[in-house]
TORFI-895121 format. One record per residue (C-alpha): x, y, z; residue in one letter; chain; residue number from 1. Coordinates in steps of 0.2 Angstrom, whole numbers, plus 5000, padded with zeros to 4 digits. Example, Ala and Ser with C-alpha at 12.3 -4.5 7.8 and 13.67 -1.06 7.14 Angstrom:
    X    Y    Z res chain   n
 5062 4978 5039   A     A   1
 5068 4995 5036   S     A   2
//
This chain:
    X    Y    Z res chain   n
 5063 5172 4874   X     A   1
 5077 5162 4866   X     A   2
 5070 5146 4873   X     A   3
 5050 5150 4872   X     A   4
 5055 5152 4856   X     A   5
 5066 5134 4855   X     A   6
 5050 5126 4863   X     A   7
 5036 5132 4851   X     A   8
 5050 5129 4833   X     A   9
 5054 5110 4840   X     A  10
 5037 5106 4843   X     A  11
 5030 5114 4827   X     A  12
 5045 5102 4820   X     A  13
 5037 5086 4829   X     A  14
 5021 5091 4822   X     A  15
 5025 5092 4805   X     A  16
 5032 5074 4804   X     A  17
 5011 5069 4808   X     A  18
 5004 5063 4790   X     A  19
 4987 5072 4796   X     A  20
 4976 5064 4786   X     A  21
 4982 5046 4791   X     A  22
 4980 5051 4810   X     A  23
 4962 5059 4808   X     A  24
 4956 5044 4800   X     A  25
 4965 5032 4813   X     A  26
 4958 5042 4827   X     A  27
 4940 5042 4820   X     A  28
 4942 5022 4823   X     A  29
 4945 5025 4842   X     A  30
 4931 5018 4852   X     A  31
 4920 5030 4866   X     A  32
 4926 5015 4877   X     A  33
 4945 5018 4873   X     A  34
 4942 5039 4873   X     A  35
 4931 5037 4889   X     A  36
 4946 5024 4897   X     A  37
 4961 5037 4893   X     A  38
 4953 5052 4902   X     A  39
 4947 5041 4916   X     A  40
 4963 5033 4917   X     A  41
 4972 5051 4916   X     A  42
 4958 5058 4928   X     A  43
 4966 5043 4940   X     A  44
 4985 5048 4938   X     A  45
 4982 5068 4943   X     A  46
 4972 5063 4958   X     A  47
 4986 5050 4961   X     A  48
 5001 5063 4960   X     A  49
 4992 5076 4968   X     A  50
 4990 5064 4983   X     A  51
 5008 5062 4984   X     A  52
 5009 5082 4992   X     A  53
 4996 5078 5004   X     A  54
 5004 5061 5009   X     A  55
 5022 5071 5014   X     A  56
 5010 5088 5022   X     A  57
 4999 5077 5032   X     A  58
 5013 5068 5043   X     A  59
 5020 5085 5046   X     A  60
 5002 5093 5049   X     A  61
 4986 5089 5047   X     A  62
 4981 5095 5029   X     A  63
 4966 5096 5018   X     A  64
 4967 5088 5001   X     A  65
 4961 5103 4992   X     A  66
 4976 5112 5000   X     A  67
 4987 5099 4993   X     A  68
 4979 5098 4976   X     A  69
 4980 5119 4974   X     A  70
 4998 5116 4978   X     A  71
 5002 5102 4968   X     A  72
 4992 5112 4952   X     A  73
 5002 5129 4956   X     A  74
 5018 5119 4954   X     A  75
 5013 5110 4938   X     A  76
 5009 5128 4931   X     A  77
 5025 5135 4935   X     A  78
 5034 5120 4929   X     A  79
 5028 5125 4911   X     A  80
 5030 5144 4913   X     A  81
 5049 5141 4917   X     A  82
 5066 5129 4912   X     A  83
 5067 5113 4919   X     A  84
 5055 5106 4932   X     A  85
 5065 5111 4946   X     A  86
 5059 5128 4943   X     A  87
 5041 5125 4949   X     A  88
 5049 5118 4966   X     A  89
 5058 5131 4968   X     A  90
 5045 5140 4974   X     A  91
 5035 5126 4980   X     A  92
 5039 5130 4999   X     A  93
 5031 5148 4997   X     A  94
 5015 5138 4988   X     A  95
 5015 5126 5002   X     A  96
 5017 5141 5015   X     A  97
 5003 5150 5008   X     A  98
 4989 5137 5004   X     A  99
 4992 5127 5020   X     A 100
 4999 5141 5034   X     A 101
 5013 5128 5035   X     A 102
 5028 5136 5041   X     A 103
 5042 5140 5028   X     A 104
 5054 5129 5040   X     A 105
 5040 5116 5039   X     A 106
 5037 5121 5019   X     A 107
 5056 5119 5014   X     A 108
 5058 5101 5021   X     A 109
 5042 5096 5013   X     A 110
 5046 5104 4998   X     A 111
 5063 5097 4997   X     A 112
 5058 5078 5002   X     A 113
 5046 5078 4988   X     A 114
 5058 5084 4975   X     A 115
 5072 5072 4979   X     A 116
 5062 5059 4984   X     A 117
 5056 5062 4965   X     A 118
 5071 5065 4956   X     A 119
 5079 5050 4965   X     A 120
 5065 5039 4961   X     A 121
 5065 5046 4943   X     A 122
 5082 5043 4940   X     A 123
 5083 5026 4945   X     A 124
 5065 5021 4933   X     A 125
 5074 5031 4919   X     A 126
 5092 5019 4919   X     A 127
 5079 5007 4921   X     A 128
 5075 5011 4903   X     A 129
 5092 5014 4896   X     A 130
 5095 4997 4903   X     A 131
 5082 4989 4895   X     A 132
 5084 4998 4878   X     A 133
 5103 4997 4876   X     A 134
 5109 4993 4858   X     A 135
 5092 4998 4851   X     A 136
 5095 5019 4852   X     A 137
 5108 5031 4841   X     A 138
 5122 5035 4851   X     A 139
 5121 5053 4853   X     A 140
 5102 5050 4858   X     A 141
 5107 5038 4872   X     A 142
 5121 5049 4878   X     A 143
 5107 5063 4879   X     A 144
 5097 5051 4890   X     A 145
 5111 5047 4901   X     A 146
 5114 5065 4905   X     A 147
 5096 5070 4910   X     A 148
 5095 5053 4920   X     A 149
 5112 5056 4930   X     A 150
 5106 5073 4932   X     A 151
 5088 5067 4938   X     A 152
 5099 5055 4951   X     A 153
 5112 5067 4957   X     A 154
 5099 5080 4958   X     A 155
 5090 5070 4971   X     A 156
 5102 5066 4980   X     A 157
 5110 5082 4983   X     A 158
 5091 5088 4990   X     A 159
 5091 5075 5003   X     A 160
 5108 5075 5006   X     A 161
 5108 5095 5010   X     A 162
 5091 5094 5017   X     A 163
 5098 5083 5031   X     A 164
 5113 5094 5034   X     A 165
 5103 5112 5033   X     A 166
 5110 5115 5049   X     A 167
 5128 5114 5042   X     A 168
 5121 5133 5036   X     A 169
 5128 5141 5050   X     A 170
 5146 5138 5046   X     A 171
 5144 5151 5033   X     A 172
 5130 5162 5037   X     A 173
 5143 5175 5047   X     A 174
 5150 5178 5032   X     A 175
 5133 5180 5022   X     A 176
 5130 5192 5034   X     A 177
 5148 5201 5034   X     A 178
 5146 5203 5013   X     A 179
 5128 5207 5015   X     A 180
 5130 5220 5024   X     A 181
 5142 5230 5012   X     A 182
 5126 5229 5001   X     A 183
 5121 5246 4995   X     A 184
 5103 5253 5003   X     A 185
 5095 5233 5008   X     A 186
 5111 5229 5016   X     A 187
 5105 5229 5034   X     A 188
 5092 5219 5029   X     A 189
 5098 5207 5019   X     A 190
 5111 5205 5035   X     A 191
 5097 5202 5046   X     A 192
 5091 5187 5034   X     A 193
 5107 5181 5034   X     A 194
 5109 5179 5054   X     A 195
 5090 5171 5054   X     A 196
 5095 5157 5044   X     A 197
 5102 5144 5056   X     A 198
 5087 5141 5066   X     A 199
 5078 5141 5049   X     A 200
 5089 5130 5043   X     A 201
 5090 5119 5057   X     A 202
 5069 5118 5058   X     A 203
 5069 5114 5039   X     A 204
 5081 5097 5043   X     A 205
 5070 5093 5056   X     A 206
 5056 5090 5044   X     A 207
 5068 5082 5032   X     A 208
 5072 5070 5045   X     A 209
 5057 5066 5051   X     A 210
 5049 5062 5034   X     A 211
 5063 5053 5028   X     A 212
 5063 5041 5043   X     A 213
 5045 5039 5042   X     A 214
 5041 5021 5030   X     A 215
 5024 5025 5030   X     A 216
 5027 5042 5020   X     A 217
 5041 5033 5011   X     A 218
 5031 5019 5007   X     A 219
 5016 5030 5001   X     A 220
 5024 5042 4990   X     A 221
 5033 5027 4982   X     A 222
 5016 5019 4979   X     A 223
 5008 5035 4972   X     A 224
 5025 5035 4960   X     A 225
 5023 5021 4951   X     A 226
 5006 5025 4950   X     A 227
 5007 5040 4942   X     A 228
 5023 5040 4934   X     A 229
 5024 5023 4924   X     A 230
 5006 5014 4925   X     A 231
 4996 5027 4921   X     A 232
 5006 5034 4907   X     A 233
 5011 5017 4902   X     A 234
 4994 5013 4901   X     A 235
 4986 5028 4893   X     A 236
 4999 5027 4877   X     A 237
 4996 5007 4878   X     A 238
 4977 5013 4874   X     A 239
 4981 5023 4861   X     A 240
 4994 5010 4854   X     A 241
 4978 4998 4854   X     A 242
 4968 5010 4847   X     A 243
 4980 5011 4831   X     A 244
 4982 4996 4828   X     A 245
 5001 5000 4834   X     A 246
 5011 4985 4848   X     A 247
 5028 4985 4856   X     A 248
 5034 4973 4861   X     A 249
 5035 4969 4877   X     A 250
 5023 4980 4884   X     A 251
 5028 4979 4900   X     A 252
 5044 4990 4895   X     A 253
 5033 5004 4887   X     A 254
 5033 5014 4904   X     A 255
 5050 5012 4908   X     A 256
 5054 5019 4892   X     A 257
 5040 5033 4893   X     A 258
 5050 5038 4908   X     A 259
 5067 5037 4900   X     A 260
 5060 5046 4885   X     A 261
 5053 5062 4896   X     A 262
 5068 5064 4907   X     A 263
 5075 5078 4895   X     A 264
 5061 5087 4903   X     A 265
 5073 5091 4918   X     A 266
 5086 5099 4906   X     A 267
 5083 5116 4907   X     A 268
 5081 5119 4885   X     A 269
 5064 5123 4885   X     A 270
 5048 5129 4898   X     A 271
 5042 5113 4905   X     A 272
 5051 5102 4891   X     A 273
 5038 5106 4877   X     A 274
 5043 5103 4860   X     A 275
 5061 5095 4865   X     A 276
 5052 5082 4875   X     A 277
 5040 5077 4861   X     A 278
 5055 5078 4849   X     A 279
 5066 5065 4861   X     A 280
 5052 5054 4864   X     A 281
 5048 5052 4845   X     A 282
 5066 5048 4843   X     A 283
 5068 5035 4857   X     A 284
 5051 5027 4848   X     A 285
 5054 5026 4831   X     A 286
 5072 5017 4838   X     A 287
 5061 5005 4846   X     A 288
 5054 5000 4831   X     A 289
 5039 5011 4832   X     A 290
 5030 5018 4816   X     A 291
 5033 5038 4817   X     A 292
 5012 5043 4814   X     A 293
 5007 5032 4828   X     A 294
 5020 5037 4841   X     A 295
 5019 5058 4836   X     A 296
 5002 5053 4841   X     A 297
 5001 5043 4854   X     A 298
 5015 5055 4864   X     A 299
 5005 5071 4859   X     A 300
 4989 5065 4867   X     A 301
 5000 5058 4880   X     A 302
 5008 5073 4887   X     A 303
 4992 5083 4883   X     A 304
 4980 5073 4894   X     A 305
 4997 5068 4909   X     A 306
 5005 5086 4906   X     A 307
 4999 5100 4896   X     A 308
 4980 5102 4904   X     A 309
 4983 5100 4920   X     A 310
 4997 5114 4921   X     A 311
 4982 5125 4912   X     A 312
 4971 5119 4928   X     A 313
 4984 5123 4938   X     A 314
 4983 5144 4932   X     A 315
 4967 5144 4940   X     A 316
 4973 5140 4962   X     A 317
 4987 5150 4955   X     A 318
 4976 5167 4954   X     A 319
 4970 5163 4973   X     A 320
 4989 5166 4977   X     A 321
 4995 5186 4984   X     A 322
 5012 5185 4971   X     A 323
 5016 5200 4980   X     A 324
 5019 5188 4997   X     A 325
 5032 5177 4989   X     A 326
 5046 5190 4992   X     A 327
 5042 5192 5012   X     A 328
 5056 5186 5022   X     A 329
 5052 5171 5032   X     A 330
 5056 5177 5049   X     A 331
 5036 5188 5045   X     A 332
 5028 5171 5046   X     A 333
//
């Protein structure tokens, strides 16, 4: 409650810095061309990112696109009911499971590749960012940055890392099972969990493996990164920069500093980063040189069109789910 209740004072914050008056009349200057261009373009980047599930779930089985778009949607919907966006894949695997009939050993490499190739990749655009906009940013905004981007990068890289070594599991499963036992009434059970989940785990970094060696699935889900993570949103706030009369200077920068901006969204302040990510990224602008009416703006669309509506889309594939079949153990696949 305590951060629900951080999310909705820091963005009420955010938008009380917009001189409302001046931002109605500037958006009554945007052209249909320009409104009709931001939701085309933001219609491209979903589609783009929701491709990037179905590029990892089809080279480990074939999969329809809807499968992977419901799961893609699910995730972005839990990503704003919970802290940090590593809350929405943590239950990705048991999306996966239930919208594909992928097995959860299959589900869990998938899951996991996607999330560190992610984080990884986000990471490295992010110090990207900080590179580019060193001396320009307060100190304690920068040192901020640099915390949520280390965290994005070492985030990915322990995902891969132990995704590779699941199999090392075993080496401490006994004494899972020894403690678990000892557990009052669900002990046997829980026990019996705990013995499953060497093979488990040994599957799951099989898939790991096999999609990480794989330069065709690499190569894709790179492609449909930089797609949706930096030229689309780089393009869509460019727009809307136009559209206000409003220019940075270069403009190439502009989505490496989007991404830099947002990375706060991994700290685990507020569900899915609202109101602190809007905050951070007004910051990170406004120390750029950019007027604070245009960029409240430009970044409230932004993240409304790239963030906000597609998480509510996402409630809908997320009624088609039995919640009640999340807590099944894997070993009643």
């Amino acid at each position: 409650m305590a951060q629900y209740l951080l999310g909705a004072l820091t963005l009420a914050w955010v938008l009380g810095q917009v001189e409302w008056e001046r931002t109605v009349s500037l958006f009554a200057s945007v052209s249909i061309e320009t409104s009709v261009a931001l939701v085309a373009v933001s219609g491209v980047g979903l589609l783009v990112a929701l491709a990037m599930w179905h590029v990892l779930l089809d080279r480990i089985e074939d999969t329809r696109f809807r499968a992977a778009i419901d799961t893609g949607l699910i995730v972005l919907f839990v990503n704003h009911l919970l802290p940090s966006r590593l809350s929405g894949r943590a239950v990705a695997p048991f999306v996966v499971h239930h919208r594909t009939g992928m097995a959860y050993s299959g589900a869990v490499g998938v899951s996991g590749v996607h999330t560190g190739l992610y984080a990884l990749l986000y990471g490295f655009v992010a110090f990207l960012g900080l590179v580019l906009s060193v001396g320009q940013l307060p100190l304690g905004l920068a040192l901020v940055l640099v915390l949520s981007t280390a965290l994005y990068a070492a985030a990915g890289t322990v995902v891969l890392l132990a995704g590779i070594n699941l199999s090392a599991v075993e080496r401490i499963a006994g004494g899972i099972e020894i403690i678990a036992r000892r557990v009052p009434i669900v002990g046997d059970r829980l026990a019996a969990l705990a013995k499953k989940l060497p093979e488990f785990s040994a599957a799951s970094a099989d898939t790991f493996r096999t999609l990480l060696r794989d330069p065709v699935a690499i190569v894709s889900y790179t492609a449909g990164f930089v797609v949706a993570q930096l030229i689309v949103p780089g393009l869509r706030v460019w727009l809307i920069f136009e559209s206000l009369g409003v220019s940075l200077e270069p403009a190439l920068f502009l989505p490496f500093y989007l991404v830099m901006a947002y990375s706060v969204t991994l700290l685990p302040l507020t569900p899915g980063g609202v109101g602190v990510t809007e905050a951070t990224a007004t910051a990170v602008f406004i120390a750029l040189g950019v007027p604070s009416t245009a960029i409240v703006t430009a970044i409230f669309v932004d993240r409304l069109l790239g963030s906000y509506l597609p998480a509510l889309v996402g409630w809908y594939p997320s009624l088609k789910m039995d919640l009640s079949k999340l807590v099944e153990s894997p070993s009643q696949e």
